[in-house]
Structures are given as C-alpha cells and as structure tokens.
PASE-8024 format. One record per residue (C-alpha): residue number from 1; residue in three letters; x, y, z negated. Coordinates in steps of 0.1 Angstrom, whole numbers, padded with zeros to 4 digits. Layout:
// PASE-8024
NUM, Ala, X, Y, Z
...
//
This chain:
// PASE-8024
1, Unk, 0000, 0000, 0000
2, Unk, 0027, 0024, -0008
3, Unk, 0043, 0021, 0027
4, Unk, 0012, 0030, 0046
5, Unk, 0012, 0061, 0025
6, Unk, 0049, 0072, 0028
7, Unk, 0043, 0062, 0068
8, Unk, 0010, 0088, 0067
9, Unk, 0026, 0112, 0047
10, Unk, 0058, 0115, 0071
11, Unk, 0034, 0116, 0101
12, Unk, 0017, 0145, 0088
13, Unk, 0050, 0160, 0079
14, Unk, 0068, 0161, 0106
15, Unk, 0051, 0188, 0129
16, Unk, 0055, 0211, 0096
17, Unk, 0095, 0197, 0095
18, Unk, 0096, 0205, 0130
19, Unk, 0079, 0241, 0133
20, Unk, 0107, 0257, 0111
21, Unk, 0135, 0261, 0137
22, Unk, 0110, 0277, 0162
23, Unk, 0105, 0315, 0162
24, Unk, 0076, 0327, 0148
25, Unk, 0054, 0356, 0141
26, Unk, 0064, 0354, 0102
27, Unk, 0095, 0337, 0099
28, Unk, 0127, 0328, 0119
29, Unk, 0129, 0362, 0130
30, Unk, 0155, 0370, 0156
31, Unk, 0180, 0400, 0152
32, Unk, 0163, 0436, 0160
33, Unk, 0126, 0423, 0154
34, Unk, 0108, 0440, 0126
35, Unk, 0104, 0424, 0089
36, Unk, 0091, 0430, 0056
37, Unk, 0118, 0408, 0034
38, Unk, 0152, 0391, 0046
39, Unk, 0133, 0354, 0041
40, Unk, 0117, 0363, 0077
41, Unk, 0148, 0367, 0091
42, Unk, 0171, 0338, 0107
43, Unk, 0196, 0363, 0095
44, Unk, 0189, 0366, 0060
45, Unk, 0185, 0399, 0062
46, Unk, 0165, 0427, 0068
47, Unk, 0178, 0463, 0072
48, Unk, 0169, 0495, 0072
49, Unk, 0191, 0525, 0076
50, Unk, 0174, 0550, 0053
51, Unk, 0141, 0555, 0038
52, Unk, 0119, 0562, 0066
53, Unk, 0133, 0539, 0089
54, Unk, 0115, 0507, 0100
55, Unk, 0127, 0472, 0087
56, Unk, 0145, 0454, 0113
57, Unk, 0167, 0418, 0111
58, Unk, 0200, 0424, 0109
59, Unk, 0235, 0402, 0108
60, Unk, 0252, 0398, 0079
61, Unk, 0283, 0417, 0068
62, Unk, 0317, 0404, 0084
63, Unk, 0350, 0407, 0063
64, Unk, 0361, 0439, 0058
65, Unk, 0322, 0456, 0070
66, Unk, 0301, 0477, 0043
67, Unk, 0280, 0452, 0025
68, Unk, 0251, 0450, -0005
69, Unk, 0249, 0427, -0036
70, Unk, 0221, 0402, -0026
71, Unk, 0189, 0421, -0039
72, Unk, 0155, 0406, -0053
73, Unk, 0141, 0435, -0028
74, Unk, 0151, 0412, 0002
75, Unk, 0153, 0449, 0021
76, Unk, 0189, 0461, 0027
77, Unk, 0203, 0494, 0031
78, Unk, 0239, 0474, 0042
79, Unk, 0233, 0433, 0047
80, Unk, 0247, 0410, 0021
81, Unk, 0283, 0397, 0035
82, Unk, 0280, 0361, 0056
83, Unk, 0288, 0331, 0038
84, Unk, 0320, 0322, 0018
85, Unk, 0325, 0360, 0015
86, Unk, 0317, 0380, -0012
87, Unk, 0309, 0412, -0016
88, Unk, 0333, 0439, -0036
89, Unk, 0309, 0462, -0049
90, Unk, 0303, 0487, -0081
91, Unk, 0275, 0468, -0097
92, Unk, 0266, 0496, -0124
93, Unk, 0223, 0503, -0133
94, Unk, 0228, 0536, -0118
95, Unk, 0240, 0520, -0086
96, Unk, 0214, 0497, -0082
97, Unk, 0188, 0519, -0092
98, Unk, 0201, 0546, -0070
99, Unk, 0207, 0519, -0038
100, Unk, 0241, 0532, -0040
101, Unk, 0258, 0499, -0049
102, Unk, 0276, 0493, -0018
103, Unk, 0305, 0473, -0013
104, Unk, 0330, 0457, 0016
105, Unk, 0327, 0420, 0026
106, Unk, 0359, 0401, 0010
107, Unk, 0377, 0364, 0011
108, Unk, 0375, 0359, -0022
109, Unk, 0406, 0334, -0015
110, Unk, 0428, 0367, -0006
//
C-alpha cells in the first residue's frame, strides 16, 4: 500500500519539481525584469538604484564591486556579493537603518 502512495505522490509531484526552472510571471525572473523581493529573481537579487526607482533583477556583486549585507528586505540598493564572496561592509544600526551599509565583494581566503 505504501508504494502505490509514494508512486501517486511523485506523479503529482513532478510537474511542480519540473515548473521551477521555467521563467515565470512570479519567480525565476531574468536579469532587467521588474520584482518585488530578490526570491523572484534567478539572480537573488533585486535592485533598485534609489528611492523612486523601479525594482529590477540584478546580478550579484563580483570581487572587488560595491556590494550590501544580505537584507530581510530582499530589495537592494547594491546586490549581495556572488557566492564564496563576502561582503566587507560597516555593519553599524545607523548604517542599516540609513541603507548606507555598503561594502565591496571580498575572497575571504585573501
């Protein structure tokens, strides 16, 4: 009985499995198209360059590039630095409140 269960359940399953490396109105958001948080975008980030600006999905930070602390705002003034690097950055209250925390994108084996 079990089996026939696991089978249904993995049938039902794998359009879902299959549907998340698609692009789609949501999520899986290429570079340049418009988002609300960086979990839309493929990127992991969403940026804006000031204030007023529109939200837009954005590459992370390479080595040496400007760079944010990952945020629980998932909206980015400067995107979080690609993986393995980490991001050098004055991590004060006044800084984050302020949206003035940036940083550069660092090997953290240098």
């Amino acid at each position: 009985v079990l089996p026939a269960r696991l089978l249904l359940a993995l049938l039902l399953l794998a359009p879902a499995l299959s549907a998340q490396h698609e692009r789609g109105l949501i999520f899986n958001l290429d570079t340049g198209e418009l988002c609300l948080q960086s979990a839309q975008c493929k990127s992991g980030c969403c940026h804006r360059a000031n204030g007023l600006s529109l939200a837009r999905c954005a590459p992370k930070a390479a080595e040496s590039q400007e760079c944010s602390p990952k945020s629980i705002y998932g909206v980015y003034y400067k995107c979080p630095c690609e993986r393995g690097l980490t991001c050098d950055a004055d991590r004060t209250i006044v800084g984050s409140i302020t949206n003035k925390d940036f940083g550069v994108c660092k090997d953290p084996q240098d």
